[in-house]
N, C-alpha and C positions, 0 to 999 in steps of 0.2 A: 879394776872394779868398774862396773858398767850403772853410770846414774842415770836414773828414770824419772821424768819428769810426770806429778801426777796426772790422771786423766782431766781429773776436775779441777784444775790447771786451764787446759785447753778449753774445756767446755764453756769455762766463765770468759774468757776470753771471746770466744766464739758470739758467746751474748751478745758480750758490751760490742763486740763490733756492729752485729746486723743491728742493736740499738742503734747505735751512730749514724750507721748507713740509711736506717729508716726515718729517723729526726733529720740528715739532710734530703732525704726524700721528700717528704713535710715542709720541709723550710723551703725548696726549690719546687714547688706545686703552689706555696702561698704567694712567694716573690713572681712565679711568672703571671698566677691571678690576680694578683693581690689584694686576694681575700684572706683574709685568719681563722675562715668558717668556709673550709670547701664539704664538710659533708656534717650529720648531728654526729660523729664520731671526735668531731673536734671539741666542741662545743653543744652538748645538749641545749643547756639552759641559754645561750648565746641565743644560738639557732633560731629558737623560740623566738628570742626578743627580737630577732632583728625579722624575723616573718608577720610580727605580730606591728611591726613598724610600714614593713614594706606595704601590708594589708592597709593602716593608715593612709600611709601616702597615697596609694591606689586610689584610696576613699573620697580622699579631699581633693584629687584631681578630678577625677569625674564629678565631685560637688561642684567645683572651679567649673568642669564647659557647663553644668547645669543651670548655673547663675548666668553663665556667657549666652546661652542662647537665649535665657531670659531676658537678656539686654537686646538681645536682634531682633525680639517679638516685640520689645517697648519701642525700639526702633524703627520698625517698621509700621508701628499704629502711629506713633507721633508726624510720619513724614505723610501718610495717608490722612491724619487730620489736619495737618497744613491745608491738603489738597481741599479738604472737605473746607476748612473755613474761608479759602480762596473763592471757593464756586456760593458760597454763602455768601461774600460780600460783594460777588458779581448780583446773582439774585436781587439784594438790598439795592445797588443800582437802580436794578432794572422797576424797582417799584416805585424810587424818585422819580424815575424817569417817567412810568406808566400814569402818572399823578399832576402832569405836567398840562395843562390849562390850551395850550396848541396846539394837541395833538389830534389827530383823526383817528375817528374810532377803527380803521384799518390800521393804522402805527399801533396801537393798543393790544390790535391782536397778533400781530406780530411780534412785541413785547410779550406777551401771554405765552406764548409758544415758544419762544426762548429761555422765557421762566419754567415753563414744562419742560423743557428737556434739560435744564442744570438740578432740577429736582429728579430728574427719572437718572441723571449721571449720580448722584449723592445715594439712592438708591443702590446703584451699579456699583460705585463704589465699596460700601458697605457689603453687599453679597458678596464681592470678590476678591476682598480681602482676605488674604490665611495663609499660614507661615507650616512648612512642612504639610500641606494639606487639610490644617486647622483654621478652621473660622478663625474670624479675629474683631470684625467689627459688623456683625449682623445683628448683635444681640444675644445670643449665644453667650458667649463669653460673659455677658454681664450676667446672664440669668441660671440657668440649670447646670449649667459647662462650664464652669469659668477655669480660665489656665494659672496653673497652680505653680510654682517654682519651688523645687524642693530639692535639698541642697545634701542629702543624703548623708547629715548627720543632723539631722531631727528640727532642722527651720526649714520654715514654708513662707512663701508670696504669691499671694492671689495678683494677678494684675489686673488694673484698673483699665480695664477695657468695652468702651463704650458703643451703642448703635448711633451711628453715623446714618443711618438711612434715613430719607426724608420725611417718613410718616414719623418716624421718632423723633425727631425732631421738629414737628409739626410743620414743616413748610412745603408739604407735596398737596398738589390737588387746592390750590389757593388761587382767590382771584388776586390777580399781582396787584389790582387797583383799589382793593381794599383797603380804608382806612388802619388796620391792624396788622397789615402785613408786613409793616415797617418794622414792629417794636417784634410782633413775634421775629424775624430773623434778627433783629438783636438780639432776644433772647438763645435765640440757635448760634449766632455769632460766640456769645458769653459763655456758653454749655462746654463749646466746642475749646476754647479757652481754658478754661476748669479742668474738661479733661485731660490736655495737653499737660497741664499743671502738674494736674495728679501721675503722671507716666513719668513724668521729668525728676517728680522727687523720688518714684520704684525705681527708674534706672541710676540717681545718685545711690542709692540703700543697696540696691546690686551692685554697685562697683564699690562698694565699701566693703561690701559682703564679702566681694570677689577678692579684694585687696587683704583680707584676712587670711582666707581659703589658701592664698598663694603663700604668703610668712609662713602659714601652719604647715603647708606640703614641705617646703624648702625646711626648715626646721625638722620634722621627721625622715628625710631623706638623709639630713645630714646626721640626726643622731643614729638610724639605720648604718651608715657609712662608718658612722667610727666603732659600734658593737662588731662588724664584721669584716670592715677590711683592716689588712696586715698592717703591722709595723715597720717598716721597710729598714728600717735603721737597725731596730732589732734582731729582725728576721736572716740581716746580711752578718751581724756581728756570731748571732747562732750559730749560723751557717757555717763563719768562719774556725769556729772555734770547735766544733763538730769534725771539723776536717782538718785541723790540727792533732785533732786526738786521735783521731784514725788514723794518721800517718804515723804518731806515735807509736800506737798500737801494732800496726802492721812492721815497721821496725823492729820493735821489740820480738815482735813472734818469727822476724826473720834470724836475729840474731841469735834466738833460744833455739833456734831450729840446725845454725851450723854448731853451737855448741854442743847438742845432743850429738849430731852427725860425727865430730870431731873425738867423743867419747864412747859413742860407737866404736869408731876405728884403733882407739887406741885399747877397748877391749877384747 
């Protein structure tokens, strides 16, 4: 008598194998990426969160250089008003000096003339000043134009950027021997002061800013990292245990196989 094993027997068999075979497919696609979200197949809703993180992170990094370059514009007005108040307190010099009871009225214009040209330099200065092509200290900046830092999640800084030139700060075109010429460049000395001031505390609020921006990026990176990448512990015990059974499996169906064979033969 000849035993027949059902079809649908084999058929289920057949499943659970290419099952097996496909879950270690899976498990050895996530362990060599190791991701746990190689396509939305895996994870729809995963997927989502972790592109809607990734998008985050993107965000606050480009915020991060937009604050950084903000610090290279305040950096570069602050070293440029050094310069300016340098050439100011030369100036102020030169009007002690011009003021001096000795002197010949030829020293005086030669004084005059030296005074003219540290004011046509405070000028120069000012006009050609600008960071990527951008004014910075012509006045510009202070008035219609001002450069704006924005951090591309909804905070903004104006920065406090002043005209450096010498009409604006009243010391161009001045008799150097003028009783008043003294106090106005202290007053231009003090301006210049103030504005440094004011740069010094936008670049501490920018690196505070910028020092947030970075926690925040680093923080969504890493929770991006754990909705998506693999379990590797997991992933290897899966694995293992996926190919346990399929060796089982495959066993079993070799054995069912000589014993039909054997009841073949003896039918």
């Amino acid at each position: 008598m000849t035993s027949i094993q059902p079809r649908s027997n084999d058929d289920a068999r057949l499943r659970q194998s290419e099952a097996l075979l496909a879950r270690q497919q899976r498990s050895s696609q996530r362990l060599a990426s190791g991701r746990r979200i190689a396509s939305a197949a895996d994870d729809p809703a995963g997927l989502a969160i972790a592109r809607r993180l990734e998008a985050a992170e993107r965000g606050l990094g480009q915020g991060e250089q937009n604050v950084a370059s903000g610090r290279d514009v305040v950096r570069t007005a602050d070293a440029v008003l050094q310069t300016s108040q340098d050439t100011v307190a030369r100036m102020r010099e030169l009007a002690i000096q011009a003021r001096s009871g000795v002197l010949a009225d030829s020293d005086r214009q030669a004084i005059q003339q030296d005074y003219d040209q540290l004011a046509a330099q405070l000028d120069q200065i000012g006009s050609g000043t600008s960071y990527g092509g951008r004014p910075l200290l012509d006045g510009s900046a202070a008035g219609v134009d001002p450069v704006v830092v924005r951090d591309g999640a909804g905070g903004e800084r104006q920065l406090p950027l002043p005209d450096v030139r010498g009409d604006a700060r009243s010391v161009s075109a001045r008799d150097v021997t003028a009783t008043d010429t003294e106090s106005t460049l202290d007053a231009a000395s003090d301006s210049l002061a103030v504005a440094r001031a004011r740069l010094g505390a936008a670049d501490s609020g920018m690196n505070r800013h910028s020092e947030q921006f970075a926690r925040a990026r680093v923080e969504a990176a890493a929770a991006r990292k754990h909705s998506e990448d693999a379990d590797v512990a997991q992933e290897v015990a899966e694995a293992t245990r996926d190919r346990i059974l399929l060796g089982l499996q495959q066993a079993g169906q070799q054995k069912a196989g000589g014993v039909q064979r054997l009841l073949d033969r003896m039918g």
